[in-house]
C-alpha positions in Angstrom: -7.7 -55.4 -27.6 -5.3 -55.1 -25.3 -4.6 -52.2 -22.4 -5.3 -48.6 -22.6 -5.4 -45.6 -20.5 -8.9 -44.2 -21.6 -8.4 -40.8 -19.2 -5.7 -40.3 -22.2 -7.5 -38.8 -25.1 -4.9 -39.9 -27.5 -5.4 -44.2 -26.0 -9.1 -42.8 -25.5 -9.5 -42.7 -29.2 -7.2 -45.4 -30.5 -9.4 -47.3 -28.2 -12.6 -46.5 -29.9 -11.4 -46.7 -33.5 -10.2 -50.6 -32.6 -13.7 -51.4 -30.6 -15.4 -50.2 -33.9 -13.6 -52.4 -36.1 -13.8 -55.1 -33.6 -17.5 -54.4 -34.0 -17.8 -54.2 -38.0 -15.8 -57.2 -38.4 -18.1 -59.4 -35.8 -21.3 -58.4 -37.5 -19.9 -58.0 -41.3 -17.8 -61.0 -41.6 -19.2 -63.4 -38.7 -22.3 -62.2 -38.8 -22.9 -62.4 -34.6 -26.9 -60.5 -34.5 -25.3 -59.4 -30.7 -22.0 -57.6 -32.3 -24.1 -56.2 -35.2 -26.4 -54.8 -32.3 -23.3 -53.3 -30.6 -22.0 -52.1 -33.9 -25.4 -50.3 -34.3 -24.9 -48.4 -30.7 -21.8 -48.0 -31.8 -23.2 -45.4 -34.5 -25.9 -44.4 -32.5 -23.6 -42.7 -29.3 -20.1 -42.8 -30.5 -20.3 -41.4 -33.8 -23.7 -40.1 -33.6 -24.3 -41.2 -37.4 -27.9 -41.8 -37.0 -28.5 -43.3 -40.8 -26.0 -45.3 -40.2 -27.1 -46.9 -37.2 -30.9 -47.5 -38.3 -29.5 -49.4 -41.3 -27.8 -51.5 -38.7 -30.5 -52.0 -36.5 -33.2 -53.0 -39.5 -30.7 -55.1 -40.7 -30.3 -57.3 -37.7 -33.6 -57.5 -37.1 -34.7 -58.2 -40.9 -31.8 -61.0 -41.2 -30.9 -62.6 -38.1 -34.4 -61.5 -35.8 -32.3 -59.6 -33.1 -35.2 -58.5 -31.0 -33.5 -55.8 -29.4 -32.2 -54.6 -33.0 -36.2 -54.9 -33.4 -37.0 -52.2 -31.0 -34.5 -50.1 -31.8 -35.3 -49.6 -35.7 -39.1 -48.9 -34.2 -37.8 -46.2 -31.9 -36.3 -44.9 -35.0 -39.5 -44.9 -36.7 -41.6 -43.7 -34.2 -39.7 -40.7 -33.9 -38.4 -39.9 -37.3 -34.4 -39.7 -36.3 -32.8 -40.2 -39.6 -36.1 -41.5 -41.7 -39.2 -40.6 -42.2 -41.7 -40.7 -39.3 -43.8 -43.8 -39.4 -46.0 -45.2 -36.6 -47.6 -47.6 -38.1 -44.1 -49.3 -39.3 -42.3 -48.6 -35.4 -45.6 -50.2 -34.3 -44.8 -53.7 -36.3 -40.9 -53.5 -35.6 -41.4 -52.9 -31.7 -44.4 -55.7 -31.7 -41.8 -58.0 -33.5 -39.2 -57.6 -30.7 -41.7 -58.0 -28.1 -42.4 -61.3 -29.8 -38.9 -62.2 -29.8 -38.5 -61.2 -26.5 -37.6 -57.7 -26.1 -39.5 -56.9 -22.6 -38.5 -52.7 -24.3 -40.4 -54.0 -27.2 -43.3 -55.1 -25.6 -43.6 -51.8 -23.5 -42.6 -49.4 -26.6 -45.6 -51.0 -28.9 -47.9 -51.0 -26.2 -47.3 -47.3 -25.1 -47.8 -46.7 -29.3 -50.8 -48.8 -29.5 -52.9 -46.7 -26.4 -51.8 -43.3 -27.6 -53.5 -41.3 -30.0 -51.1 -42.5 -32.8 -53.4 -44.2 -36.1 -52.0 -48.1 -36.3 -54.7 -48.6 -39.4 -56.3 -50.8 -35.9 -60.1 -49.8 -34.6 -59.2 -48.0 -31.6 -61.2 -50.4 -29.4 -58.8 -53.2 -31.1 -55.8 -51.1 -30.3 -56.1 -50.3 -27.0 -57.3 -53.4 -26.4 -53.8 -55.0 -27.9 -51.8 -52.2 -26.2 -52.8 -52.7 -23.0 -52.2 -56.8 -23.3 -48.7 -55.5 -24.5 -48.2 -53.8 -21.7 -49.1 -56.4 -19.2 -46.7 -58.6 -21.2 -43.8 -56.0 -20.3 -45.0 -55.8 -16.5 -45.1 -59.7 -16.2 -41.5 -59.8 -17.3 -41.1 -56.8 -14.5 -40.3 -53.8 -16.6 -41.5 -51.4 -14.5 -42.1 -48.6 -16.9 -44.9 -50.6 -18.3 -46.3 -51.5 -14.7 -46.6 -47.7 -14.2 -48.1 -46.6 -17.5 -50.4 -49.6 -16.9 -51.6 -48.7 -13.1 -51.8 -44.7 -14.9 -54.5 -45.9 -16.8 -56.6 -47.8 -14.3 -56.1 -45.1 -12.1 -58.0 -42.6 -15.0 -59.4 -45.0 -17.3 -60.2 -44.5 -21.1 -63.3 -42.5 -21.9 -65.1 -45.2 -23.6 -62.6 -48.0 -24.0 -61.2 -48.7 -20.3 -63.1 -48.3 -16.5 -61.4 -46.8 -13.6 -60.1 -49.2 -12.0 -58.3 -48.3 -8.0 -58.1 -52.7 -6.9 -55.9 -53.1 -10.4 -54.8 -49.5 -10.1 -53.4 -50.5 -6.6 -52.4 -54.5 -7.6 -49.7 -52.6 -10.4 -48.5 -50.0 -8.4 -47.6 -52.1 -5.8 -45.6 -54.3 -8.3 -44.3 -50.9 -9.9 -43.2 -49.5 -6.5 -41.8 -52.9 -5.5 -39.6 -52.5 -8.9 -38.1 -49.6 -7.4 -39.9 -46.9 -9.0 -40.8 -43.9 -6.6 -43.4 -42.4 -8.4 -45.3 -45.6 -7.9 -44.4 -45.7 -4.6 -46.1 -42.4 -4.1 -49.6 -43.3 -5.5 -49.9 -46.6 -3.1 -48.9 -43.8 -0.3 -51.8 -41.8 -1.4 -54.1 -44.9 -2.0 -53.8 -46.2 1.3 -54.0 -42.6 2.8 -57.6 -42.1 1.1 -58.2 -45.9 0.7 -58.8 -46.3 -3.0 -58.7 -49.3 -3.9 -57.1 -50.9 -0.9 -58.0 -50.3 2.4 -56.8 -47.0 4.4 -54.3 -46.7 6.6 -52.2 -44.0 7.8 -49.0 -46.4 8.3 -49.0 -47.7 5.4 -49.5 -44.5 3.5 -46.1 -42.9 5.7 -44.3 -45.9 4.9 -44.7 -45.8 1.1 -44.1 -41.6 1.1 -41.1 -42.7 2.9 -39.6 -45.1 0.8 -40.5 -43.0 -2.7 -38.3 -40.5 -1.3 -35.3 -42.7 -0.4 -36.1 -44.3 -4.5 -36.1 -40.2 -5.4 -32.5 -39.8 -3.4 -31.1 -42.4 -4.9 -32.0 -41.4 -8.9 -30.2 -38.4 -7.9 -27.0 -39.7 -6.8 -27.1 -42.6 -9.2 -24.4 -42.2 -12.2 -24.5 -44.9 -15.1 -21.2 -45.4 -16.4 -21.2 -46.4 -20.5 -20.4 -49.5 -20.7 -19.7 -51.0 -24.3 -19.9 -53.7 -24.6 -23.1 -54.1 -22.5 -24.9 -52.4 -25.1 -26.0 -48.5 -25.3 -29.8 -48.1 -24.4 -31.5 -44.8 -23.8 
């Protein structure tokens, strides 16, 4: 698209209004699922035109099975931005890009499916199917799901899922390992009262230590927006 000065506000927008119809024409006219997904973060953080950008995303996963597109129209559903609120249909969008290989997709219907939210599922069924959603997610190393996984072993599920410390432990481990303090934190704890694994004092000041460097290092972190990388939350 050629070179611009984007700290000029003037190239800044010139810039944007190209990339946009760089965008519609690659998912419009060549129909590339990956533009049409760029095309719908496009809407979604540049011109905040939230209809817009759920039309896009259903549409990309309807007609070309974009799994990313998938999750996204599900996080739309979910939480009722620009539609009406619909669990039960975010459910089968996100479960559809977790098939297709959405790791987000996998963790997103999972984190549905063991909440309180009615999937027209038994709640023994969807817990159940939640939870092997979840490992799904962790197995593909998205830590978010490792965490909300070890949460639940760690408290269980009054009359669907045990305590469990060993798993608790085994997942925040993995979770901590994935660079995620607050995991970090409970193996610190584990191995300071041994639950789960077996105490020890070094251990335990080794995992405090490194949750706080993990902390310290959120906090200095800045994520620059990248475009054509995609806009996830």
């Amino acid at each position: 698209m050629g070179s611009y000065n984007l700290k000029d506000a003037d190239e800044l927008h010139e810039y944007l209004k190209n990339l946009h119809i760089e965008y519609q024409f690659g998912c419009l006219s060549e129909k590339n699922p990956e533009v049409c997904h760029l095309l719908g973060d496009y809407n979604e953080a540049i011109k905040q035109d939230y209809p817009e950008a759920l039309k896009v995303f259903k549409n990309n996963c309807d007609e070309h099975n974009y799994a990313r597109s998938c999750t996204k129209y599900g996080d739309y559903r979910v939480m009722g931005t620009a539609c009406q609120k619909d669990p039960v249909e975010a459910f089968k969008y996100m479960q559809k890009g977790c098939d297709l290989g959405d790791t987000r997709g996998c963790l997103h219907a999972g984190t549905l499916a063991v909440s309180q939210e009615e999937l027209n599922l038994d709640r023994n069924s969807q817990i159940s199917l939640g939870m092997k959603l979840l490992k799904k997610a962790c197995d593909s190393n998205e830590e978010k799901a490792c965490f909300y996984l070890s949460g639940i072993f760690l408290s269980g599920i009054e009359g669907y899922v045990s305590k469990n410390q060993k798993e608790a432990y085994v997942l925040s481990l993995k979770c901590c390992e994935l660079k995620n303090p607050y995991a970090c934190a409970n193996v610190s704890i584990m191995h300071k009262k041994g639950d789960g694994v077996q105490q020890n004092d070094e251990l335990a000041k080794s995992f405090k230590t490194r949750a706080e460097e993990l902390l310290q290092e959120i906090k200095v972190q800045k994520r620059p927006l990248r475009f054509h990388q995609g806009i996830d939350p």
